[in-house]
N, C-alpha and C positions, 0 to 999 in steps of 0.2 A: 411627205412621208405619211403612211395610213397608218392611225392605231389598230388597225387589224393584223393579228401572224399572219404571214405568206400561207397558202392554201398548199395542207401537203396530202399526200397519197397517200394514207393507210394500206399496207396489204390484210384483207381479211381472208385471206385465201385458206387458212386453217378454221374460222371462226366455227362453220359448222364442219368440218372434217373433210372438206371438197375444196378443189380447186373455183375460182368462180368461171363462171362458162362449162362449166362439168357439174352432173348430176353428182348427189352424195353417195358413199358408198354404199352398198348392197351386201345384205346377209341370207343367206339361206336359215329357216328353219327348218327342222328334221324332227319326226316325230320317230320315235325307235320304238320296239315292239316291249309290249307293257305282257308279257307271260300270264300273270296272276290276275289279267283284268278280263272279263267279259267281255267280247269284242264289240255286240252292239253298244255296251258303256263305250268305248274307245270309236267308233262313228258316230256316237250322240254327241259326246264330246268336242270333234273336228267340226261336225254341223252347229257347234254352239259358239264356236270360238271364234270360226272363218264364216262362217253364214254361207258353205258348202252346199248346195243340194245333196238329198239324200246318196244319190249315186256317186255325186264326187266325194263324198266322205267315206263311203261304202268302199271304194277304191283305193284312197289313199289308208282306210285301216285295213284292208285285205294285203298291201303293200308291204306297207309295215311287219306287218302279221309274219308276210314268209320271206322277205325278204331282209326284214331285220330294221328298217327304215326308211321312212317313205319323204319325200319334198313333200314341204305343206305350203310355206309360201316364202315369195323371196322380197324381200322391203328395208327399209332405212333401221340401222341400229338399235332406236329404241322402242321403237313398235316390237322387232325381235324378241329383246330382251324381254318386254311383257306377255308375246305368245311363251316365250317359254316357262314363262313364271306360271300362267295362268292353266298353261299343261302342268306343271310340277302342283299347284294346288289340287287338281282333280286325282293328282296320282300316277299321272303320266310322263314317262321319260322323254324328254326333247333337247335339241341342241341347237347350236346355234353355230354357223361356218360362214365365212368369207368369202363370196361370191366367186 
């Protein structure tokens, strides 16, 4: 007889919020149209936050602009949650949605 426990199987299937053999879940960020801001403040911005080129931030703030909100990027939970914190610092409205 071993003084060692028998060798058991943990499921860690919840530990980070994903199945294992599956990627984790995926949020959309959305940057929604800021009325009272400047628009190149609101493309300096996106160019600060995503490291955008000019054009691609030029785009998703002209998005925003008339369409009410633009995708900015889509990534794992808490990266999310601090693009949107780091829009909300500068003054900008963002959200965050479920793939």
């Amino acid at each position: 007889m071993s003084i060692r426990p028998s060798f058991r199987h943990y499921d860690r299937s919840d530990l980070w919020g994903f199945e294992l053999g599956r990627h984790p879940r995926r949020f959309k960020v959305v940057l929604h149209r800021a009325a009272d801001k400047n628009l190149m403040f609101v493309a300096k911005v996106v160019m600060e936050l995503t490291h955008f080129g000019t054009a691609e931030a030029e785009y998703r703030m002209w998005e925003a602009h008339h369409r009410g909100r633009s995708l900015v990027l889509v990534t794992h939970l808490e990266r999310a949650e601090l693009m949107v914190e780091q829009f909300a610092d500068r003054g900008l409205p963002a959200s965050i949605e479920p793939e």
